[in-house]
C-alpha positions in Angstrom: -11.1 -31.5 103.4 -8.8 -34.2 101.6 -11.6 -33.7 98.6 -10.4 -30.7 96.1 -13.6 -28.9 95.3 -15.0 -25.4 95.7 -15.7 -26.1 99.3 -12.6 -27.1 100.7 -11.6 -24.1 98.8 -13.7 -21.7 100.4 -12.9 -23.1 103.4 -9.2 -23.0 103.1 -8.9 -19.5 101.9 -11.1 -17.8 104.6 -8.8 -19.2 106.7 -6.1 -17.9 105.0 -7.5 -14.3 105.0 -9.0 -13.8 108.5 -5.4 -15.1 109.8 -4.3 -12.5 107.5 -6.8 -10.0 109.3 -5.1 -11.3 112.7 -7.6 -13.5 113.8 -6.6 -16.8 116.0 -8.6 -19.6 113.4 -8.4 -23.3 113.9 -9.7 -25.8 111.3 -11.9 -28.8 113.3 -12.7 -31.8 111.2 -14.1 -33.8 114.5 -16.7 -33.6 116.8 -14.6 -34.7 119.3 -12.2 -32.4 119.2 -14.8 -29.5 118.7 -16.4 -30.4 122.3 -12.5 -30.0 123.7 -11.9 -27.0 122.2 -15.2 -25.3 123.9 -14.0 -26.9 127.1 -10.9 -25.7 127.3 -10.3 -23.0 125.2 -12.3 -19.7 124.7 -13.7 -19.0 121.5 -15.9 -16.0 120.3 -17.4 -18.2 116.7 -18.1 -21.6 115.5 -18.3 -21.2 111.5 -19.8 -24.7 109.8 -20.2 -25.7 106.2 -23.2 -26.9 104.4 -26.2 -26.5 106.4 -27.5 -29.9 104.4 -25.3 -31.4 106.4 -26.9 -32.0 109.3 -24.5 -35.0 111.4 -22.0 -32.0 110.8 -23.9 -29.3 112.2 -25.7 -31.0 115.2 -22.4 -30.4 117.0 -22.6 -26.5 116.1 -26.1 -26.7 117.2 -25.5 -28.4 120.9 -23.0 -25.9 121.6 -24.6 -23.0 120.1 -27.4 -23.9 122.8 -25.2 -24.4 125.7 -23.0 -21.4 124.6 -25.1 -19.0 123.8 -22.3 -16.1 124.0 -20.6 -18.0 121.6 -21.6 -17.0 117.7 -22.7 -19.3 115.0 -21.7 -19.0 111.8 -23.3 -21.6 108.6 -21.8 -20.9 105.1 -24.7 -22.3 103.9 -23.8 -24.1 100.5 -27.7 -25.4 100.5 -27.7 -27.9 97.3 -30.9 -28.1 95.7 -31.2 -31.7 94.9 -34.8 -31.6 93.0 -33.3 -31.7 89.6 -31.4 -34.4 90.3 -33.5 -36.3 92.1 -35.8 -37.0 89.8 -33.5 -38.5 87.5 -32.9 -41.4 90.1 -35.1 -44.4 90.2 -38.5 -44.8 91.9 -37.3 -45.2 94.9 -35.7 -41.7 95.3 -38.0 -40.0 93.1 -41.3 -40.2 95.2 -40.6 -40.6 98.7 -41.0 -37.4 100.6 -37.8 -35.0 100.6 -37.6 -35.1 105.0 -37.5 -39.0 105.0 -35.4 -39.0 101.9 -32.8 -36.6 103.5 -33.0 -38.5 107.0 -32.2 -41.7 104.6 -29.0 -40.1 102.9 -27.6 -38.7 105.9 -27.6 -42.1 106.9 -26.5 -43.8 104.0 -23.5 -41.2 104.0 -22.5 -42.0 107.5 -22.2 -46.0 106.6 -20.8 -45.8 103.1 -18.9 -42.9 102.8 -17.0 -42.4 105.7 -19.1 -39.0 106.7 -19.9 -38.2 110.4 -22.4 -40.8 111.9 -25.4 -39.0 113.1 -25.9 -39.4 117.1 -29.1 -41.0 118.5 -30.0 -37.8 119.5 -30.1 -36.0 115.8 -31.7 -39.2 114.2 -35.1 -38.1 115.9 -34.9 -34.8 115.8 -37.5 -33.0 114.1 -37.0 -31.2 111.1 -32.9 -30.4 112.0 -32.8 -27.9 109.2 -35.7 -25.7 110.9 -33.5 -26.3 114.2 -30.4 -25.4 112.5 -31.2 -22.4 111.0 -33.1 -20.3 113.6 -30.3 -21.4 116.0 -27.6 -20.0 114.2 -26.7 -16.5 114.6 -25.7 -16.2 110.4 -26.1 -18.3 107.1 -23.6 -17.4 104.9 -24.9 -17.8 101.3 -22.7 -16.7 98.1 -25.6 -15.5 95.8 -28.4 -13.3 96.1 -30.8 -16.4 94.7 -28.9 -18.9 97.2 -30.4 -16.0 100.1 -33.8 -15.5 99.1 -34.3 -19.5 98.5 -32.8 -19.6 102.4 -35.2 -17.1 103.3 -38.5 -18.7 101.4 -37.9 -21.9 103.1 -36.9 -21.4 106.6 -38.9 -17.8 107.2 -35.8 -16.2 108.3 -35.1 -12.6 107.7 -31.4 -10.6 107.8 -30.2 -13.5 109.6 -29.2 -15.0 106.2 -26.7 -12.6 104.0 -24.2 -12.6 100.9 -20.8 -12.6 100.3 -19.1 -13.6 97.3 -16.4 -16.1 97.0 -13.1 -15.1 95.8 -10.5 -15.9 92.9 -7.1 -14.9 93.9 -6.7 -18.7 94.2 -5.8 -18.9 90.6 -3.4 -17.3 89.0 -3.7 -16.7 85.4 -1.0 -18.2 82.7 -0.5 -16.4 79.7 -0.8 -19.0 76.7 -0.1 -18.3 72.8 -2.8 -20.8 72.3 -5.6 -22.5 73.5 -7.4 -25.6 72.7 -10.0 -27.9 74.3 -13.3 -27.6 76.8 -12.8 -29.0 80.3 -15.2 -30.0 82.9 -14.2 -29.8 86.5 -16.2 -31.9 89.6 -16.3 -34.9 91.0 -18.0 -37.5 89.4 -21.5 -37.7 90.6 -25.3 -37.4 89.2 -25.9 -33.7 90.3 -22.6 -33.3 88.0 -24.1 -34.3 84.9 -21.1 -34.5 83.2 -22.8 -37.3 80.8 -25.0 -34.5 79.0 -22.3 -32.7 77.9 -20.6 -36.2 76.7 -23.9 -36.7 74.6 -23.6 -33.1 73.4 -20.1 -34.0 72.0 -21.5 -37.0 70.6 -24.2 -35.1 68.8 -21.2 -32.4 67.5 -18.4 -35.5 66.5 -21.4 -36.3 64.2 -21.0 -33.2 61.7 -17.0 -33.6 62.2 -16.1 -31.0 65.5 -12.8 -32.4 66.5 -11.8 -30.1 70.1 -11.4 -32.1 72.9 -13.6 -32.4 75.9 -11.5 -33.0 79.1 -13.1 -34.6 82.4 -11.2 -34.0 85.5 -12.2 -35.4 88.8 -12.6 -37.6 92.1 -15.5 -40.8 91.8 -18.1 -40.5 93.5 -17.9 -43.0 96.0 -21.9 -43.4 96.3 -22.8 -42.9 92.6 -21.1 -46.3 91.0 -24.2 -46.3 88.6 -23.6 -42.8 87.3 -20.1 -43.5 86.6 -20.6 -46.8 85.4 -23.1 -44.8 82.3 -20.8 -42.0 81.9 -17.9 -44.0 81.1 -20.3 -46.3 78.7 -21.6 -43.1 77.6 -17.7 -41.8 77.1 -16.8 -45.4 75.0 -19.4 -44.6 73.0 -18.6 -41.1 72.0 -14.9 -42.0 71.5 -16.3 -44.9 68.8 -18.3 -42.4 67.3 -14.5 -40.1 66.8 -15.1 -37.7 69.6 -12.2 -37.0 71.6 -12.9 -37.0 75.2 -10.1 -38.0 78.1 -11.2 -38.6 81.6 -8.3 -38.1 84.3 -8.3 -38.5 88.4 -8.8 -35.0 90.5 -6.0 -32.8 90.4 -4.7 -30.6 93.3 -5.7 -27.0 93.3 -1.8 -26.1 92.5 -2.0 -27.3 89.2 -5.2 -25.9 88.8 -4.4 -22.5 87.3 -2.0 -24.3 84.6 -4.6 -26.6 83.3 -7.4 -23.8 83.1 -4.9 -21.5 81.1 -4.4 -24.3 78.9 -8.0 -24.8 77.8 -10.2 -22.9 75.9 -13.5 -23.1 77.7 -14.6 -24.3 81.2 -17.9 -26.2 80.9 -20.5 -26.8 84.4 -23.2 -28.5 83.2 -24.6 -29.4 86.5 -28.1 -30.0 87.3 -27.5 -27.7 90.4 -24.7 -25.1 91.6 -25.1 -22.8 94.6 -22.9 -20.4 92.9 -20.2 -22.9 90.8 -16.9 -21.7 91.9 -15.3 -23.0 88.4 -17.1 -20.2 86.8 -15.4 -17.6 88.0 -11.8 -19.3 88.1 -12.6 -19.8 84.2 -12.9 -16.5 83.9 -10.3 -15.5 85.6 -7.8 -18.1 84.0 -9.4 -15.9 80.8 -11.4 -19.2 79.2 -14.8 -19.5 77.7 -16.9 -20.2 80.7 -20.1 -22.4 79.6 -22.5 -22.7 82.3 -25.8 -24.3 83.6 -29.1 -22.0 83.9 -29.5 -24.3 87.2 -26.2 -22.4 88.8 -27.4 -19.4 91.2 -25.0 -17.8 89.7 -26.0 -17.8 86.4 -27.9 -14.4 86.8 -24.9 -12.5 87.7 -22.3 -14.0 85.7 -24.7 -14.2 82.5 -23.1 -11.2 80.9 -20.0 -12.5 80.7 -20.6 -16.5 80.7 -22.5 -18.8 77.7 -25.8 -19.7 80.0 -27.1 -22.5 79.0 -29.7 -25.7 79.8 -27.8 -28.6 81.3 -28.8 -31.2 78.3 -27.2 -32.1 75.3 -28.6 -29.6 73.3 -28.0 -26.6 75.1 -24.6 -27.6 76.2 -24.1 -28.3 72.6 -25.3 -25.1 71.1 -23.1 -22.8 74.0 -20.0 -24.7 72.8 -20.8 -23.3 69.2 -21.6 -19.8 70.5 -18.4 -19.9 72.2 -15.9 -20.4 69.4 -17.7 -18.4 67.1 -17.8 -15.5 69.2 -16.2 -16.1 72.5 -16.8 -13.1 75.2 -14.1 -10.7 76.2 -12.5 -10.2 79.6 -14.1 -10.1 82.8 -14.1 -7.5 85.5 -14.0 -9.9 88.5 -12.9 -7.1 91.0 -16.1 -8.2 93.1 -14.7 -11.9 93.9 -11.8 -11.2 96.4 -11.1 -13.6 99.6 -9.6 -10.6 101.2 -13.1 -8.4 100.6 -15.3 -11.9 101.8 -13.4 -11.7 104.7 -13.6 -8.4 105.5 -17.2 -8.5 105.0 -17.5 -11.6 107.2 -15.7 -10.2 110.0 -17.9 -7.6 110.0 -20.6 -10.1 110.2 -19.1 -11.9 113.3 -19.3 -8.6 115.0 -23.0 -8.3 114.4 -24.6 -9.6 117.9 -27.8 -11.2 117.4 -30.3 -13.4 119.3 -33.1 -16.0 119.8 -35.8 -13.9 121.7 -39.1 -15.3 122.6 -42.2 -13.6 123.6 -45.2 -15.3 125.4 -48.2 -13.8 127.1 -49.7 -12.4 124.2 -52.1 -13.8 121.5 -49.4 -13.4 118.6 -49.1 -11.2 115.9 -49.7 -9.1 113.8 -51.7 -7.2 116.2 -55.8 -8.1 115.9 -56.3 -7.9 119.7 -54.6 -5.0 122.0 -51.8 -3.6 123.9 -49.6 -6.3 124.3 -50.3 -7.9 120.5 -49.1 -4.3 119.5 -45.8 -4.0 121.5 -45.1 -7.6 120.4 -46.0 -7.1 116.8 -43.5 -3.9 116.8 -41.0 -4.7 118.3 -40.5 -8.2 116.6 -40.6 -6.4 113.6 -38.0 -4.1 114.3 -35.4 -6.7 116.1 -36.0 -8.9 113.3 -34.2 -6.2 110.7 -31.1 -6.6 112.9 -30.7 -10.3 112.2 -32.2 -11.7 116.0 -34.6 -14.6 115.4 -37.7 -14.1 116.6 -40.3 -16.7 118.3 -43.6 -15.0 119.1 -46.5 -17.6 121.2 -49.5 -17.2 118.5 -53.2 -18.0 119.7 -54.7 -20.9 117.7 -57.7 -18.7 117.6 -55.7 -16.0 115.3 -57.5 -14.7 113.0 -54.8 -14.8 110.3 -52.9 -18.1 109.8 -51.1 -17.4 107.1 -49.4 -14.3 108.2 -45.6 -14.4 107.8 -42.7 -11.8 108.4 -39.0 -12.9 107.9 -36.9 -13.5 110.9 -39.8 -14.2 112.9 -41.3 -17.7 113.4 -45.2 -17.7 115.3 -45.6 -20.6 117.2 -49.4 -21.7 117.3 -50.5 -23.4 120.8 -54.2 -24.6 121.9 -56.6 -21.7 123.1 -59.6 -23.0 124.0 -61.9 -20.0 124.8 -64.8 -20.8 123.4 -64.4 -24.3 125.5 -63.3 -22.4 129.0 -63.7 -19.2 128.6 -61.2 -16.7 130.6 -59.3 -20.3 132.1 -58.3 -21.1 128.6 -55.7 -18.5 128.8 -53.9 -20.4 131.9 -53.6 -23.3 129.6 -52.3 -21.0 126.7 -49.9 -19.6 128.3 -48.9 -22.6 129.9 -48.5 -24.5 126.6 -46.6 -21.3 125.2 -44.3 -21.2 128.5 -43.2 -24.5 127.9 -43.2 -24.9 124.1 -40.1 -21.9 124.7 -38.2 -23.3 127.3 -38.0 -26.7 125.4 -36.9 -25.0 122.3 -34.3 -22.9 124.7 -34.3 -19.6 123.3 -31.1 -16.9 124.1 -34.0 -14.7 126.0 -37.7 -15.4 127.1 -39.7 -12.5 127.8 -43.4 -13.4 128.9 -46.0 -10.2 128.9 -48.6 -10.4 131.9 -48.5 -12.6 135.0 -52.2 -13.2 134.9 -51.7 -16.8 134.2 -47.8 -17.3 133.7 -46.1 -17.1 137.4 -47.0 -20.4 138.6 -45.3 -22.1 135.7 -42.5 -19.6 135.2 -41.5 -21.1 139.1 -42.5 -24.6 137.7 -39.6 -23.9 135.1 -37.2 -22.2 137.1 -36.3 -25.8 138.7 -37.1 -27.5 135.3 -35.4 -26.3 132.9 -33.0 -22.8 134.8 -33.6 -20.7 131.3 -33.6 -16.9 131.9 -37.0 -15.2 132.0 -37.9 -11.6 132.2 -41.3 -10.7 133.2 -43.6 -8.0 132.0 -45.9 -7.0 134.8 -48.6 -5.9 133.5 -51.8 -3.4 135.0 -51.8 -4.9 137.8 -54.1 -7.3 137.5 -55.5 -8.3 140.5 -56.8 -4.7 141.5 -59.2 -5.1 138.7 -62.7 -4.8 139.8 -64.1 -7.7 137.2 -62.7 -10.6 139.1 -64.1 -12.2 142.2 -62.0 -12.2 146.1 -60.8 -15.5 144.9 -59.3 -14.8 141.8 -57.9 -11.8 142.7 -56.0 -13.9 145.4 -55.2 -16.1 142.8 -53.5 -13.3 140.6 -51.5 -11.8 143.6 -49.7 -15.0 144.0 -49.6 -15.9 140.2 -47.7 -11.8 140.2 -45.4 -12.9 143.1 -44.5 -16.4 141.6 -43.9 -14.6 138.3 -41.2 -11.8 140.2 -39.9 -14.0 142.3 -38.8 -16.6 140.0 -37.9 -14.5 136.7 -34.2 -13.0 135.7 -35.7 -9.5 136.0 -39.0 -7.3 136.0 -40.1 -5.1 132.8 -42.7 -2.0 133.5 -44.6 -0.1 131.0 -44.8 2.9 133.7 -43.2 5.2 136.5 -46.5 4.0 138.9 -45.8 0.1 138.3 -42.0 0.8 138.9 -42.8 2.3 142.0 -45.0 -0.5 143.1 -42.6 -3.3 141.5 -39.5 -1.6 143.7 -42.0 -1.6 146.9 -42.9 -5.4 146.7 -40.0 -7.0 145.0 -36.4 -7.3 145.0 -36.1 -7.9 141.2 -34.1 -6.0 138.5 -36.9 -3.7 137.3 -36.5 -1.8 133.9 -39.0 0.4 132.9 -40.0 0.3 128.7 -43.4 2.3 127.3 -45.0 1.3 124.5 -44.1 3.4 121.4 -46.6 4.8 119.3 -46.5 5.4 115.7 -47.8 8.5 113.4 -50.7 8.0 111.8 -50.6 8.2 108.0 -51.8 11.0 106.2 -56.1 10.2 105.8 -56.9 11.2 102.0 -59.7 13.7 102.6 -62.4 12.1 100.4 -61.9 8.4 102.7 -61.9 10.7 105.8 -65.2 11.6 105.6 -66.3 8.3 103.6 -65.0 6.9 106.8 -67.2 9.5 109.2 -70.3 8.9 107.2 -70.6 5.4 107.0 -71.3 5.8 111.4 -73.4 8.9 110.6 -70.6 10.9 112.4 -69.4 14.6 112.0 -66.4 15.7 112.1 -65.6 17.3 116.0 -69.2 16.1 116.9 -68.8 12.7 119.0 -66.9 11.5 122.0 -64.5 8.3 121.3 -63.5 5.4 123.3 -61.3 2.7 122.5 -61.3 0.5 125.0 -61.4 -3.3 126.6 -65.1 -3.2 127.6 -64.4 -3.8 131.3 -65.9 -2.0 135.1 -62.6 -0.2 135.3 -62.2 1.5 131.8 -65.4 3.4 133.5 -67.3 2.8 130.2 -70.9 2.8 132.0 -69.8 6.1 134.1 -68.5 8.1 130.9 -71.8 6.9 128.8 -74.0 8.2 131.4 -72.2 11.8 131.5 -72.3 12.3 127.9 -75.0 10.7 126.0 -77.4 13.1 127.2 -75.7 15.8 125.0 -73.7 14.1 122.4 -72.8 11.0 120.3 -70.4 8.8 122.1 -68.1 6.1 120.0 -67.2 3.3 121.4 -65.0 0.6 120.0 -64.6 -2.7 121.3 -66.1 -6.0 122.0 -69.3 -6.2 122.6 -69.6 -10.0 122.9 -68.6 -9.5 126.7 -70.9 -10.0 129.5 -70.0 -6.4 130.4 -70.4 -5.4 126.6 -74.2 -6.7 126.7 -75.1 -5.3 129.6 -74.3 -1.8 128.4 -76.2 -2.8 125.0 -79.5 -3.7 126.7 -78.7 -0.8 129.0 -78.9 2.3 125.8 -80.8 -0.3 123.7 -82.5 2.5 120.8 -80.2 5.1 122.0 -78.9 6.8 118.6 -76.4 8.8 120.6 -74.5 5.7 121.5 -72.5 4.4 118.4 -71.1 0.6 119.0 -68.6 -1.0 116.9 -66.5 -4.0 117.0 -63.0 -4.1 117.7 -61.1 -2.9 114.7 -57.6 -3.2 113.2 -58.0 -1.3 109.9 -55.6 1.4 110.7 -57.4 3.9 107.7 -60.7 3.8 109.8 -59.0 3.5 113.5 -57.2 6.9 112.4 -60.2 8.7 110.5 -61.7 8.5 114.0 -59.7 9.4 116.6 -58.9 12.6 113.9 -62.6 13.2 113.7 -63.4 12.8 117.2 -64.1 16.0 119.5 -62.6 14.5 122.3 -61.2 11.5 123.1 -61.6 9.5 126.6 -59.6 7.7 127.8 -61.3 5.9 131.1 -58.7 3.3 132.2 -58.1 3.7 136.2 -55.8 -0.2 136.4 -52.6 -0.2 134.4 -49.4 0.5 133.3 -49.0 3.0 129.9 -51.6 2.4 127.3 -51.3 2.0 123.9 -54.4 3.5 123.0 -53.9 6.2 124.9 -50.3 6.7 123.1 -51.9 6.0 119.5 -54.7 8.7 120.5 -51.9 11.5 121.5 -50.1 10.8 118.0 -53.6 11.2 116.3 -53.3 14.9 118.2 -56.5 13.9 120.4 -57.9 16.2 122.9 -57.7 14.0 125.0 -59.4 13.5 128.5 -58.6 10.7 131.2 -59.1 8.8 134.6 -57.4 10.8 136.9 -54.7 8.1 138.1 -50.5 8.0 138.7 -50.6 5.8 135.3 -52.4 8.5 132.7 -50.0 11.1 134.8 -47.6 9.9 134.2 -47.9 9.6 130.7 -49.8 12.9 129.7 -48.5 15.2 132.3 -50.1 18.5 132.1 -51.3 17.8 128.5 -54.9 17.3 128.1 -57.3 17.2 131.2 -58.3 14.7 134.0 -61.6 13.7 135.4 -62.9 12.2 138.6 -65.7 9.7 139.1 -68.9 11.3 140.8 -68.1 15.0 139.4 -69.8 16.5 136.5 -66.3 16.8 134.7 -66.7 15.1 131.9 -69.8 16.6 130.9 -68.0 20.0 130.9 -64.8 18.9 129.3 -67.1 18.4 126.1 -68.9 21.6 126.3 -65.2 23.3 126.9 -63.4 21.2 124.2 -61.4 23.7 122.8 -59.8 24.7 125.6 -57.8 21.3 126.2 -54.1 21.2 125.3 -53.2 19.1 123.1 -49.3 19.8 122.4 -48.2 16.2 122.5 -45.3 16.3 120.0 -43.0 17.0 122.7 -44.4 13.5 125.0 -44.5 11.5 122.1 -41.0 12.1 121.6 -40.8 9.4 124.9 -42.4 6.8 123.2 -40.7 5.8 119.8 -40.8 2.0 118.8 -37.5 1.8 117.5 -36.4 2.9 121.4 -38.4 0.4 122.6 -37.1 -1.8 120.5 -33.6 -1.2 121.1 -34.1 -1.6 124.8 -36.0 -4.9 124.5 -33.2 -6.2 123.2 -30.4 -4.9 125.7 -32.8 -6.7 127.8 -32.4 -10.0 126.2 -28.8 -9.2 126.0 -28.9 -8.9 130.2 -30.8 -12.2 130.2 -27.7 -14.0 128.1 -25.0 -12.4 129.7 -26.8 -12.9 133.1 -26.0 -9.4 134.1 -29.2 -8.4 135.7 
C-alpha cells in the first residue's frame, strides 16, 4: 500500500466509502495479523486484491476453509502477462505459464519484499483453480476482465462487475494546456519505451510537445529501465523533449493531470487502466492501449490505439488535431462501487458437492436428472458447484459455468455392479479432501461405510439422500441385501441429516433413524412444444400410431414388473419400452418375445424431442416401479399429460393420488386399463404444481445452508 498506483487506490477508496455506508473496515497488510483478527474478533468478509497473487491470497483461502460463515471477497485485478511475456528472453518466453507463475511468486518473495509463500502453497496444485472456486465473489472492473475470469476458471455468477470510481480527482480549470504524460511504474508490462520511440519517430518531422514520465522503478525490471532511459537519451539527442520524474502522491495528482494535455497508457496489458478515466475526468486527451479491457467501453470517448510506436504515434496526431469533447463519467462513482458491493457481500453463496450419481448432464436416470437440475439452477445464484462425474460419461467435454465435474475411476466394464463401491468411494473422498461448505451424497448403496470412514477422518458435514430403498430390491442376493442394510444404517447414522424424495421413505427414515429428515421430490419440467411434422416423424420411424402403444420407461430390473406388464399386454397391443437392454434382465426378456412385433425395444435415450413425442403419443403410460422413493419418470410422464397407470404402492400414492389408476400383480388390471383408456384421469396440472425444480432447488440449498451453519 506504500506504492501509488490504481490498486492502492481502489483499495483505499472502498474503504473510504463502505465506512461512509457505516461499515466497521480494517485494512490488513500481514498474514499474521489476519490469523489474529479471525481469532479474536468477529468478522462477516475477508476482501483480497489480485487473485495472481497467490502468497497473498493463501491466507484468505485457509480461513475461508476453516470459516466457512465467513465471506470471501477477491477484487480480481487478473493481469494478463502474455503480451509481455513474450517480449522477455528465452527463458521466460517458453517455459510453461504454471511453472513460470510458481517461479515469480517466488522470485517476488526474495527480491521484492512481497509475502513469502508458506511450504504449504509452494505445492499446492494449481492455487488459482483453488482460489477461485473457494471464494464466495471475484470482483472484476470490466465486462472483458469477467468473461476472461469465467473462460478460465469455469465459474459462473460467482464472478461480477463493478466499476471503479473517479471522485479521487478533482478537476483544475487551466487557461492552457500543454504536454502528454504517462503515469505507471516503471516496468515491461508498462511499455513506456514504445511511446518514447513514437516521440522519437515524431521529433523527426519537428513535433516539439513534451512527453512526461511519471513513476516508481520497478524494483525487478532493472533491464527495462536500464533500455528506456537509453531509449529516452536517445530521443532527447534526436530534440525530443521528454522528462522522467519519481512517483508522485495521489494529492498532487489532479494538479498535474489538469496541467497536461493528454494522458497516454500504452501498456501491453490493463485490467481496466484506472488513468483513463482520471484523464478524462481531469478533462485531458486520453490515449490508450487496445490491450486495456477497458478499451471497449471507453473507446468512444478515448484515442484507442496499438501499444507500438506507430499507433501511439498516430493517436498523438489524432488527438491534437481533433481532440474528443467531454465525458459523461456518471457511471465511475466509489460511492455507487460500493453500494453495489455491499449488495454483493449480502449475496450468501456456497461450495456444494454432490456424489452418488454418475455426473451430469443427465445421460443415465433419476439421480443424474435431479443433480443436473438442480446444479444448474444453484449455479445462477453464484454457489460453486462440484458434481462426482463417472469416467465412463459419455460427454467429456460438457461444461456449465459455476459448476466444476470431477471425473473419478468407474470401472464397470472391469467389475461390473462393484465398480460403483469404488466410484463412489473415490468420489467420497476426492470431496472431503477438497472440503466443500456442504456434501450431499445420493444413494447409500455403496457410500455409508465410507461416509462413517470420514466422519472420524476428516468431521465434514454430510447429508444423505436415501434412496428406494435399496435393499428390498428383489435383483440382489440375501447377502447383498444384508450388505445394503448396513451400508443404509452406516450412511444415517453417521451423516449431518437424511434427504427423502417421498412421504413413504420419510415414514420409514423417522421409524429406523434418529436423523434430521427433510423431505425434497424431484421437479419435473414441461415438455416443449413437439412441431407436428417431427411428432409423427418421430412415431414413424418405430412404426407407432399415435394412442396405439403402451410405454415404459424404466431401469430394466424384477421390480419395475417389466416381464409381468409385457405379458398382460402384448397379446392385444404394441408395448414400448425404453431402457437398456444390455442387462442380464434386459436379455432375458429379449430371448423371451424374440420375433414378437408387438414388443418395441429401444435403448436408453436422452434426446428430449423423441423422449417427449412419445410419452405424447403413447395411449397409456405404465409406470411399474413397486421399490422407491418419487420417480422422475413418473413426474416427466405426468407433465407430458400421460394417462398414466402404476404399481399399486405408498410411493406412486403418494405422488399421483387419485389421478390416474393403480394395478395389482396377479389381476387382469392392466389388460383392462388399456381397453378402458379413456376413462383415466389425467388432471395433473394441479400435482405437478408440487414438483417445480426451482423449489427443489431452493431447498437443496437451505439444506447446504443447515449443513454450514450446523443447524440440523
Amino acid at each position: 500500500m506504500d506504492q501509488p498506483g490504481g490498486d492502492t487506490i481502489q483499495v483505499q477508496q472502498t474503504i473510504k466509502e463502505l465506512k461512509a455506508r457505516g461499515h466497521f473496515v480494517k485494512l490488513v497488510l500481514s498474514s499474521k495479523v489476519l490469523y489474529q483478527e479471525i481469532k479474536d474478533s468477529s468478522w462477516n468478509v475477508i476482501h483480497s486484491i489480485n487473485i495472481g497473487r497467490f502468497a497473498d491470497q493463501y491466507p484468505c483461502y485457509r480461513i475461508r476453509k476453516k470459516y466457512p460463515s465467513i465471506k470471501w471477497v477477491i477484487s480480481s485485478v487478473f493481469v494478463d502477462y502474455s503480451q509481455y511475456e513474450r517480449k522477455r528472453n528465452f527463458f521466460w518466453k517458453y517455459i510453461p505459464n504454471n511453472i513460470r507463475e510458481y517461479l515469480k511468486m517466488n522470485l517476488r518473495g526474495i527480491f521484492s519484499g512481497d509475502r513469502l509463500p508458506g511450504f504449504r502453497l509452494v505445492f499446492m496444485n494449481n492455487p488459482l483453480m483453488k482460489f477461485a472456486w473457494t471464494a464466495d465473489l471475484i470482483v472484476s472492473t470490466t465486462l472483458k476482465e469477467c468473461n476472461r475470469i469465467k473462460e478460465l476458471t469455469g465459474l459462473g455468477n460467482s464472478v461480477q462487475v463493478i466499476s471503479p470510481g473517479v471522485e479521487h480527482i478533482t478537476p483544475i480549470p487551466q487557461k492552457s494546456r500543454k504536454g502528454f504524460l504517462i503515469l505507471g511504474r516503471l516496468e515491461g508490462i508498462k511499455n513506456q519505451i514504445e511511446a518514447v520511440n513514437a516521440w522519437i519517430s515524431l521529433s523527426k518531422v519537428g513535433f516539439k510537445e513534451p512527453l512526461t514520465i511519471v513513476g516508481s522503478k520497478g524494483i525487478n525490471h532493472k533491464k527495462y529501465i536500464r533500455l528506456l532511459f537509453k531509449k529516452i537519451k536517445e530521443a532527447r539527442k534526436q530534440g525530443a523533449i521528454i522528462n522522467y520524474n519519481e512517483a508522485i502522491e495521489n494529492e498532487k495528482l489532479s494538479a498535474l493531470m489538469s496541467s497536461n494535455f493528454a494522458i497516454i497508457i500504452p501498456s501491453l496489458f490493463e485490467t481496466f487502466g484506472l488513468t483513463s478515466i482520471e484523464g478524462l475526468n481531469s478533462e485531458c486527451q486520453v490515449i490508450l492501449s487496445k490491450n486495456a479491457e477497458s478499451s471497449e467501453e471507453l473507446k468512444d470517448d478515448t484515442f484507442v490505439c496499438s501499444p507500438d510506436a506507430k499507433g501511439i504515434k498516430k493517436a498523438v496526431l489524432m488527438a491534437l488535431e481533433n481532440p474528443k469533447k467531454t465525458s459523461n463519467l456518471n457511471k465511475y462513482s466509489w460511492r455507487k462501487a460500493a453500494e453495489n458491493l455491499e449488495k454483493l457481500y449480502e449475496n450468501k453463496t456456497l461450495i456444494i458437492a454432490f456424489s452418488g450419481s454418475r455426473g451430469m448432464p443427465n445421460k443415465y436416470g433419476g439421480y443424474e436428472e435431479l443433480v443436473d437440475q438442480v446444479s444448474r439452477k444453484l449455479s445462477k445464484s453464484g454457489n460453486r458447484i462440484w458434481v462426482s462425474t463417472s469416467s465412463n460419461h459419455p460427454d467429456r467435454k460438457y461444461l456449465y459455468p459455476g459448476v466444476i465435474r470431477k471425473f473419478h475411476w468407474d470401472p464397470a466394464k472391469l467389475f461390473g455392479s462393484f465398480s460403483q463401491i469404488i466410484y463412489d468411494w473415490a468420489s467420497i473422498w476426492s470431496i472431503n479432501r477438497f472440503k466443500p461448505d456442504a456434501h450431499i451424497t445420493l444413494g447409500t448403496t455403496s457410500s455409508g461405510i465410507i461416509i462413517s470412514i470420514q466422519k472420524w477422518v476428516f468431521n465434514n458435514p454430510v447429508a444423505v439422500h436415501l434412496d428406494g430403498l435399496e435393499w428390498k430390491r428383489g435383483k440382489y442376493s440375501s447377502l447383498v441385501r444384508k450388505y445394503l442394510k448396513f451400508s443404509e444404517w452406516c450412511a444415517a447414522k453417521y451423516s449431518q441429516l437424511i434427504i427423502s424424495d417421498n412421504p413413504g421413505i420419510t415414514k420409514y427414515s423417522k421409524e429406523n433413524y434418529k436423523r434430521p429428515i427433510y423431505e425434497i421430490s424431484y421437479g419435473a419440467n414441461r415438455p416443449l412444444s413437439l412441431v407436428e411434422k417431427d411428432f409423427f416423424e418421430i412415431l414413424n420411424k418405430y412404426k407407432l400410431k399415435k394412442s396405439e402403444y403402451a410405454l415404459m420407461i424404466s431401469r430394466l430390473v424384477p421390480e419395475n414388473h417389466i416381464i409381468e406388464v409385457i405379458g398382460e399386454l402384448i397379446s392385444i397391443t404394441k408395448i414400448v419400452i425404453v431402457g437398456n437392454w444390455s442387462t442380464a434382465y434386459g436379455k432375458m426378456i429379449s430371448k423371451m418375445y424374440q420375433g414378437n412385433s408387438n414388443l418395441i425395444k429401444i435403448e436408453s435415450q436422452y434426446d428430449q424431442k423423441i423422449m417427449n413425442s412419445l410419452r405424447q403419443g403413447s395411449g397409456i403410460y405404465v409406470h411399474g416401479h413397486s421399490v422407491g422413493g418419487t420417480n422422475p419418470g413418473l413426474l416427466q410422464a405426468m407433465a407430458a399429460n400421460c394417462k398414466i397407470i402404476a404399481h399399486d404402492n405408498i410411493f406412486n400414492r403418494s405422488v399421483m393420488e387419485n389421478e390416474g389408476a393403480y394395478f395389482e400383480l396377479g389381476t387382469p388390471s392392466i389388460k383392462n386399463f388399456w381397453l378402458n383408456k379413456n376413462s383415466i384421469s389425467q388432471k395433473w396440472e394441479d400435482k405437478l404444481k408440487h414438483y417445480r425444480w426451482e423449489e427443489v432447488s431452493d431447498q437443496y440449498y437451505v439444506i447446504s445452508r443447515k449443513l454450514v451453519e450446523r443447524t440440523y
